[in-house]
C-alpha positions as CSV (number, residue, x, y, z in Angstrom):
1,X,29.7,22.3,201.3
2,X,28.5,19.8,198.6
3,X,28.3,20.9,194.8
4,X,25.7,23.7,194.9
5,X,24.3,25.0,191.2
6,X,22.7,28.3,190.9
7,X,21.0,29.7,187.7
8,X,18.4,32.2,186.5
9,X,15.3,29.8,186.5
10,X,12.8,32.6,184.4
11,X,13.0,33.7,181.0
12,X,15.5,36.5,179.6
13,X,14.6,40.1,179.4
14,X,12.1,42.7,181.5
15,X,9.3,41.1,183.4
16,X,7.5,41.3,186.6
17,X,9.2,38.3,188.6
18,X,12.7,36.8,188.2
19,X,13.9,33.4,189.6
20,X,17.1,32.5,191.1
21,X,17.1,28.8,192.2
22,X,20.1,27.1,193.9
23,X,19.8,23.3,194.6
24,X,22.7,20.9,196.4
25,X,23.6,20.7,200.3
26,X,24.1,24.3,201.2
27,X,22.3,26.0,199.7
28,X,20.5,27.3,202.4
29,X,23.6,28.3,204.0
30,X,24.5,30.6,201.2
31,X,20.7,32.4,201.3
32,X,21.6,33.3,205.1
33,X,24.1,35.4,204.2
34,X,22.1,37.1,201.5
35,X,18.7,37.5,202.7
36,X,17.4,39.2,205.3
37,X,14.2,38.3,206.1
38,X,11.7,40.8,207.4
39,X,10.5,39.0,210.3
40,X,12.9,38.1,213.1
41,X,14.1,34.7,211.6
42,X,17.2,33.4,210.8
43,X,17.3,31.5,207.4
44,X,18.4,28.7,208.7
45,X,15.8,28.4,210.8
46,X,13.7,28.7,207.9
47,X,10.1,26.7,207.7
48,X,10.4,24.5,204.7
49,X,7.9,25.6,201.8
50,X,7.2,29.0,203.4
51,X,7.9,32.0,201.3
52,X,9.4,34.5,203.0
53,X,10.0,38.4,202.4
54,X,12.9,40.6,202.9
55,X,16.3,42.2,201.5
56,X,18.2,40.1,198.9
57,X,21.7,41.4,198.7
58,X,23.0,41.0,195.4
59,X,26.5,42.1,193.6
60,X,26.8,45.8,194.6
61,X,23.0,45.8,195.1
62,X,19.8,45.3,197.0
63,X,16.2,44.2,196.2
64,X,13.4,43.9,198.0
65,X,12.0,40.3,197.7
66,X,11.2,36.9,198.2
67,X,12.8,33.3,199.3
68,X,11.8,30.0,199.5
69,X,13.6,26.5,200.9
70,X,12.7,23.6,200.2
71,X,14.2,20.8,202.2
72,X,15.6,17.7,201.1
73,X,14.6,14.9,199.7
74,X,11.2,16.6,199.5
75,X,12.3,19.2,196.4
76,X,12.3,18.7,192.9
77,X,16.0,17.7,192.5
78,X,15.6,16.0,195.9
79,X,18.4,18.0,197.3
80,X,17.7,20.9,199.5
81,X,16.9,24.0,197.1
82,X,16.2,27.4,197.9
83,X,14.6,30.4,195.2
84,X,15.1,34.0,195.2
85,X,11.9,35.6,194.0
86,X,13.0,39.6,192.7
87,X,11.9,42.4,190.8
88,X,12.1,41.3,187.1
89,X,15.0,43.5,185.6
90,X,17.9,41.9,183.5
91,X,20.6,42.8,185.5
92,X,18.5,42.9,188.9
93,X,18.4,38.7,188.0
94,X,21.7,38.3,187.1
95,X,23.6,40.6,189.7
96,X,21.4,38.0,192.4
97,X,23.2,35.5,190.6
98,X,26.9,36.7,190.7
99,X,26.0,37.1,194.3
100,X,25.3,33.1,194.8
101,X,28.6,32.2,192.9
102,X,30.4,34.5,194.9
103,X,29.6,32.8,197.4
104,X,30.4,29.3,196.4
105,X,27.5,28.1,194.0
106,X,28.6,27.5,190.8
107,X,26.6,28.2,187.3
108,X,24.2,25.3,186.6
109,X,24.9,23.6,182.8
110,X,22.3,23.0,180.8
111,X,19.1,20.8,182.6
112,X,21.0,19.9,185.7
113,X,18.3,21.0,187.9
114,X,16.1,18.0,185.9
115,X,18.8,16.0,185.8
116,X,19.6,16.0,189.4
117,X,16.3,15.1,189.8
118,X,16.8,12.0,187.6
119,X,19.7,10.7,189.3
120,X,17.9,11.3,192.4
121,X,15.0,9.0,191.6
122,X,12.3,12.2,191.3
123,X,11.4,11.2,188.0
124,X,12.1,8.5,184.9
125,X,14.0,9.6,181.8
126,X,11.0,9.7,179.6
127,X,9.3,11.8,182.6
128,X,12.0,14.5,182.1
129,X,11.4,14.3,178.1
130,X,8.0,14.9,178.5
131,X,9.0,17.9,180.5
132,X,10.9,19.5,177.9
133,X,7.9,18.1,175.0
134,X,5.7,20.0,177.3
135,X,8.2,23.3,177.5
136,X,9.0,23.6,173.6
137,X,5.2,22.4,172.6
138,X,3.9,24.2,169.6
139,X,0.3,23.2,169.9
140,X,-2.4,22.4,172.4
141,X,-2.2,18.5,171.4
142,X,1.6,18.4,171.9
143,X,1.2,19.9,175.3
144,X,-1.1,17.1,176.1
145,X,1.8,14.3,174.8
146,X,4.1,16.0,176.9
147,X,2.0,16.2,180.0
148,X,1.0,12.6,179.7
149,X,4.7,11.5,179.3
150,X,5.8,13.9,182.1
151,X,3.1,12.5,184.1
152,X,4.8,9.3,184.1
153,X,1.9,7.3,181.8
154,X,4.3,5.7,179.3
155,X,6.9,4.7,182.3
156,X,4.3,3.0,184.3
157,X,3.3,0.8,180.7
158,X,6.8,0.2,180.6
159,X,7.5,-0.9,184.4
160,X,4.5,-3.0,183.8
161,X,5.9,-4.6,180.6
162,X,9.1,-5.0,182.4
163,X,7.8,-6.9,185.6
164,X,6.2,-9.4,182.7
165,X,9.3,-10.1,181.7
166,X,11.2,-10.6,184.9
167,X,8.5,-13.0,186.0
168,X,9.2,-15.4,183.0
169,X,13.3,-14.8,183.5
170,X,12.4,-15.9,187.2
171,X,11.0,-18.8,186.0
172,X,13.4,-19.4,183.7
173,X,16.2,-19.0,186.7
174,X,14.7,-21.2,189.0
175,X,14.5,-24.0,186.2
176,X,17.7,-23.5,185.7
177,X,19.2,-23.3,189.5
178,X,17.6,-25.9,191.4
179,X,17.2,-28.6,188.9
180,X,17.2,-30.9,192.1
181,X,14.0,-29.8,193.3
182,X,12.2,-31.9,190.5
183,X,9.9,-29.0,189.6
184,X,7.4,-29.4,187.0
185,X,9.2,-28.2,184.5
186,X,8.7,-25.3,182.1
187,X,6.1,-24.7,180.5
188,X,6.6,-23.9,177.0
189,X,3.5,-22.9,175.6
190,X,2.9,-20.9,178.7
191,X,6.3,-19.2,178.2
192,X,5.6,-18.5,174.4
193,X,2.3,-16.9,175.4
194,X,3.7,-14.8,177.6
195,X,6.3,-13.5,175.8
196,X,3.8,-13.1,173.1
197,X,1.7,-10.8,174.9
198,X,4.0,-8.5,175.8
199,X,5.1,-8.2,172.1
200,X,2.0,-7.4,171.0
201,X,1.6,-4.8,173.8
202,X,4.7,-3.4,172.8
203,X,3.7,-3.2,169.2
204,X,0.2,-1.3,169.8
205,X,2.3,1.0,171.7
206,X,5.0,1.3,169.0
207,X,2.1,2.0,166.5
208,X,1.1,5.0,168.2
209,X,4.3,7.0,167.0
210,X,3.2,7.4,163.5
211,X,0.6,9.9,165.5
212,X,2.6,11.0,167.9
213,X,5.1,12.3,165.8
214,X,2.7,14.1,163.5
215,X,1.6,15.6,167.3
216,X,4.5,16.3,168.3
217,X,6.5,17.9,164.5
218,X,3.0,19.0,162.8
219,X,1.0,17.4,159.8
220,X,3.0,18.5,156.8
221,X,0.4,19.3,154.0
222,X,1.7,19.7,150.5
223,X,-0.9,22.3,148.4
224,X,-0.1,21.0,144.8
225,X,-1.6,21.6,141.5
226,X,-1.4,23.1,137.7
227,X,-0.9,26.7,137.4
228,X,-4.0,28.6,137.7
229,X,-5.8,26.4,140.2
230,X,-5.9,28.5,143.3
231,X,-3.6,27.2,145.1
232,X,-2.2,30.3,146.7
233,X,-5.7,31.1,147.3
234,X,-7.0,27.9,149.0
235,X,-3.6,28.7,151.6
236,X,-4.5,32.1,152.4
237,X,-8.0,31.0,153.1
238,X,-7.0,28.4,155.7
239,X,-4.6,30.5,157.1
240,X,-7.1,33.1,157.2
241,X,-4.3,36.0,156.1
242,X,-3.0,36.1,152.5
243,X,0.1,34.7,152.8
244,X,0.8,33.8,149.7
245,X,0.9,36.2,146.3
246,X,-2.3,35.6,144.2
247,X,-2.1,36.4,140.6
248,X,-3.7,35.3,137.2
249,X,-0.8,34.8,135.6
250,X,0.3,31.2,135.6
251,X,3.9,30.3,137.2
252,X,3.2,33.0,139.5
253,X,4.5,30.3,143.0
254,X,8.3,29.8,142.1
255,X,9.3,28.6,145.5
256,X,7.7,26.8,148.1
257,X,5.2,29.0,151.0
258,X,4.5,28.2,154.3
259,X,2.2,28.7,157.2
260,X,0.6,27.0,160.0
261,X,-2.9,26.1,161.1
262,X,-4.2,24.6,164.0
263,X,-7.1,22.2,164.0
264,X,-8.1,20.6,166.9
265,X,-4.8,21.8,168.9
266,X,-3.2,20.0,165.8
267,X,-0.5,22.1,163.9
268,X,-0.7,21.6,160.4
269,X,2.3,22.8,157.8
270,X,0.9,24.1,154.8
271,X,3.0,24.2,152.3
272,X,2.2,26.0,148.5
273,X,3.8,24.4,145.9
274,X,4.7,25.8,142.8
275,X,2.1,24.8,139.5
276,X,3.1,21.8,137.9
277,X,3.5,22.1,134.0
278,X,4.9,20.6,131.7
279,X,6.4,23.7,129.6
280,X,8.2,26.2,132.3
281,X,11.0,28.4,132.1
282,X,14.5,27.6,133.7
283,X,13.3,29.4,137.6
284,X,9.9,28.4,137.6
285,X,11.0,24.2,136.5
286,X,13.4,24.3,139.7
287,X,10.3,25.5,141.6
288,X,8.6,22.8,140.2
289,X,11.2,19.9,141.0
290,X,11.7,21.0,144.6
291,X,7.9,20.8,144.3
292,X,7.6,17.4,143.7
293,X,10.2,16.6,146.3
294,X,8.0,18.3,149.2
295,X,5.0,16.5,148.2
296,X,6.8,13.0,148.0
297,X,7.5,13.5,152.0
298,X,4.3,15.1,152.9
299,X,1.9,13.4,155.1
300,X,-1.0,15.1,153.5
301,X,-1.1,16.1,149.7
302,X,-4.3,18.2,148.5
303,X,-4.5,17.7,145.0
304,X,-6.1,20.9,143.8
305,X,-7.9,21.1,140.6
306,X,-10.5,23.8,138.9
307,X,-11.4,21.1,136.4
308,X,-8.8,21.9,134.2
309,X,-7.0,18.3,134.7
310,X,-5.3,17.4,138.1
311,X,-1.0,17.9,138.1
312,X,0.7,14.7,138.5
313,X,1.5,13.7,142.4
314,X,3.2,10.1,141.5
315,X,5.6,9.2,144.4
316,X,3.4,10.6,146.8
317,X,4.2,9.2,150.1
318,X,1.2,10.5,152.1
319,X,-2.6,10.4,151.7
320,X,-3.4,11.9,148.5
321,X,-6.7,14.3,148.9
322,X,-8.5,15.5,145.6
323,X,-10.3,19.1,145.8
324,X,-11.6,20.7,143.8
325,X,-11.5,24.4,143.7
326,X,-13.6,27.6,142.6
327,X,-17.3,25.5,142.8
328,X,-18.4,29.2,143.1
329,X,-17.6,29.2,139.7
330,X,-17.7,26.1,138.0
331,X,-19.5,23.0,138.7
332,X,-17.4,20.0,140.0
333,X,-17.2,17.2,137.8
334,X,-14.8,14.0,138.1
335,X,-14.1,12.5,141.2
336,X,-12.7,14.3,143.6
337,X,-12.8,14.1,147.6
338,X,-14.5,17.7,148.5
339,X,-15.1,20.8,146.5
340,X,-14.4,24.1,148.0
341,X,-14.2,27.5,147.2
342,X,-11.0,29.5,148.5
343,X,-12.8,32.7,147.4
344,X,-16.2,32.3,149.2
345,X,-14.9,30.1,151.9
346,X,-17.0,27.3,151.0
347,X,-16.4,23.8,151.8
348,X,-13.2,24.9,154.3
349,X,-14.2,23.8,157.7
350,X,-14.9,20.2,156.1
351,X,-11.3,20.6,154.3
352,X,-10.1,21.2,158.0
353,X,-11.9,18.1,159.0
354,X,-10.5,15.9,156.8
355,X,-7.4,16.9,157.2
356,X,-7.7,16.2,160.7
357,X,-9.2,12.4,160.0
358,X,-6.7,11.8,157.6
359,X,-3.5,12.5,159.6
360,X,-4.2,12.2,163.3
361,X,-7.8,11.3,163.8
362,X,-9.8,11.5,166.9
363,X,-7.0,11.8,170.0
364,X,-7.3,10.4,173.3
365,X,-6.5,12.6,176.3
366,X,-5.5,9.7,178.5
367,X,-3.5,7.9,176.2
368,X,0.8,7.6,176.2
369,X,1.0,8.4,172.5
370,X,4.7,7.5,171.5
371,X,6.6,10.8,170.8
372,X,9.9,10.1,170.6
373,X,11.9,8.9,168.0
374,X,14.5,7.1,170.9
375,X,11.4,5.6,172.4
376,X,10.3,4.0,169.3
377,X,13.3,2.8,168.3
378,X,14.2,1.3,172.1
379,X,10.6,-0.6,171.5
380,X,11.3,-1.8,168.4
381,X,14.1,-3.2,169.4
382,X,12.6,-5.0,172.2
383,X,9.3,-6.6,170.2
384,X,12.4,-7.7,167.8
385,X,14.4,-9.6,171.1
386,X,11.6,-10.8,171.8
387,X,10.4,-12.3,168.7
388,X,13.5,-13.7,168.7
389,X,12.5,-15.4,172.2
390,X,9.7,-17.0,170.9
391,X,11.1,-18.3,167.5
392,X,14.0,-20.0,170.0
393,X,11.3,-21.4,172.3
394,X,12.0,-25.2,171.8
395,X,14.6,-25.0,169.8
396,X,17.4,-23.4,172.0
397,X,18.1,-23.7,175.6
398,X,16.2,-21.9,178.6
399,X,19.6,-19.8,179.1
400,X,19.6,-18.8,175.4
401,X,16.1,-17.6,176.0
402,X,16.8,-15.4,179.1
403,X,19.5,-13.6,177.1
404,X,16.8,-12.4,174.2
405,X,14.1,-11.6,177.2
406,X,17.4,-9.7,179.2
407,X,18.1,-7.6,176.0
408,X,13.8,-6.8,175.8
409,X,13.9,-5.5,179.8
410,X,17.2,-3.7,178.8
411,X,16.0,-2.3,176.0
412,X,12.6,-0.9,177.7
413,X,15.3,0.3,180.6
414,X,16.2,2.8,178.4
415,X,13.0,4.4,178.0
416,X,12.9,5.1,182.0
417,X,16.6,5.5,182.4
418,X,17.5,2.1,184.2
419,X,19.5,1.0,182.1
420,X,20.6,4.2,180.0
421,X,24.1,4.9,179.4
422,X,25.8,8.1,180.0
423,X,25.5,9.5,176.4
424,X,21.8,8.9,176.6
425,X,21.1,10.4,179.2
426,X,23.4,13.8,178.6
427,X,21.7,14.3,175.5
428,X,18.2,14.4,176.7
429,X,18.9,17.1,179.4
430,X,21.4,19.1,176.7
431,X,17.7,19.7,175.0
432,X,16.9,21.7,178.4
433,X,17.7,25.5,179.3
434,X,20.1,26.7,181.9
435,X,18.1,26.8,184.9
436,X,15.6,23.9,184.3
């Protein structure tokens, strides 16, 4: 018997259905001799995706349910697998389990199921990271990110990108190892343009991480102001839950609050800061300097005034947005992006609107938005070999100009997985759970 994992493949805790799924060369043998199946059918003799019913045996137990083989290379690790479908109790689940490593499985480590399934050639590296995107997604546009990159979007741009390449450094080769054969030559200009198309391919996909990573993390969206403004206010109302303590006396915010919102499947961070003033006791000036450090790494700053004079945002990193608050009230005079009224809930749904144009914008459902931070970083590196290519192009050899292009195809191999080493590769499937 080959190396055969077994693992709980559902949740922790009470539910209707639990999952036990083996995977590796015998793991069919080891169902036979804890299932019987209520028709007059050996498991071996099993029908490959056919679920079947019958007696599982566990550890000092039985339970009346279901199993499933599916035959190799046609599973998802590509090795034969078989499931154990029972009653949803804790130990019920795990008692099913002791039973398969009793009988020679051993406990699956974190993601080997997925990662089998890599090594197998079931799916790229990037596929499997979109799988966990997908898994740990807090909002309907992450989920979307992480379906297109499990759905193998980005990894066919990149195979794409990849087979540009190799048909220059085939050019390149043949120029260089049949000299003999009085070939016309390379063309350089050709060469350059080449190259230079796929760096510009791979830039426009390199841009879409500023977006992606706002998809994936959430729009941070600092809430600052002077005391007094409504700030507090203006956070419960988007929430749409008071959150926050609202109070006339100023200083009131000493520490940061949060809370989400989603627009358009977008989560957004709110964040209320405390008031900025100039004169502040010892407590409330700390909330006020950890204040001005959230707001200089937001993406999204809303500037909230009453007309009383706006606080001071200088070192703001993201997109400054000026509101002005309580128009119930007070007319809005100065200029000033919107003017809403936390109280009355005027003016909010175009708040949430420009929120949304000023961080993600409109979103694509077909598109491989960049997610990743190891993605961006292995495209940057290429569009940098590659610029390097076409700065060398008539100055340095043919050879020296297959090395940069080699380093570009490398570097997009580590996006799918061809060319990613071992510590690359262990650390995206150490994100996964047991059993996936």
């Amino acid at each position: 018997m080959t190396d055969v994992i077994s693992a709980i493949s559902t949740a922790a805790g009470t539910g209707g259905v639990a999952i036990i799924r083996l995977s590796g060369e015998g793991s069919l043998g080891i169902a036979a001799n804890m299932f019987t199946p209520s028709v007059n059918i050996k498991a071996e003799k099993f029908i490959p995706n056919t679920m079947y019913t019958g007696t599982i045996q566990g550890d000092g137990f039985t339970d009346f349910g279901m199993c499933v083989y599916f035959k190799a290379p046609r599973s998802f690790t590509g090795e034969d697998v078989v499931e154990f479908h029972c009653h949803g109790g804790v130990q019920i689940a795990r008692g099913i389990l002791a039973k398969t490593i009793y009988l020679g499985a051993r406990a699956a480590e974190k993601g080997e199921f997925t990662k089998r399934a890599f090594l197998n050639g079931k799916l790229s590296l990037s596929s499997a990271e979109g799988m966990i995107d997908m898994i740990n997604a807090e909002s309907l546009a992450a989920l979307r990110a992480g379906s297109m990159l499990y759905g193998e979007k980005l990894n066919k741009e990149i195979k794409e990108l990849q087979s540009s390449l190799q048909d220059v450094l085939a050019e390149i080769a043949a120029d260089i190892d049949y000299p003999e054969e009085d070939l016309d030559g390379l063309n350089e200009s050709s060469i350059k343009a080449s190259i230079g198309q796929v760096a510009l391919r791979l830039e426009k996909l390199a841009s879409s991480y500023s977006c992606g990573k706002k998809i994936k993390d959430g729009v941070t969206v600092a809430i600052c102001g002077k005391p007094n403004t409504g700030k507090s206010s203006l956070l419960n109302a988007l929430l749409g839950y008071d959150k926050a303590i609202v109070s006339d006396e100023a200083g009131t915010t000493r520490d940061a609050v949060e809370g989400e919102l989603k627009i358009d499947g977008v989560k957004f961070n709110l964040v209320d800061t405390a008031g900025i003033r100039e004169s502040a006791g010892s407590v409330e000036s700390i909330g006020i300097e950890r204040a001005k450090k959230i707001f200089q790494t937001a993406d999204i700053i809303l500037s909230v005034s009453d007309g009383g004079g706006e606080a001071d945002v200088q070192g703001a990193s993201g997109k400054v947005i000026k509101i002005f608050n309580k128009c119930d009230k007070n007319k809005p005079c100065g200029d000033y992006d919107l003017a809403v009224s936390a109280k009355t809930g005027q003016g909010l749904e175009n708040l949430k609107k420009l929120l949304s144009e000023n961080s993600v914008g409109e979103l694509s459902l077909d598109k491989a938005y960049i997610i990743e931070q190891r993605h961006y970083a292995a495209l940057m590196k290429a569009v940098q070999s590659l610029k390097s290519a076409i700065s060398g192009c008539g100055t340095f050899t043919v050879d020296v100009l297959a090395i940069d292009l080699k380093e570009a195809w490398d570097a997009l191999g580590e996006i799918t997985g061809e060319t990613a080493n071992e510590q690359i590769i262990n650390t995206v499937f150490e994100k996964f759970c047991v059993g996936k």
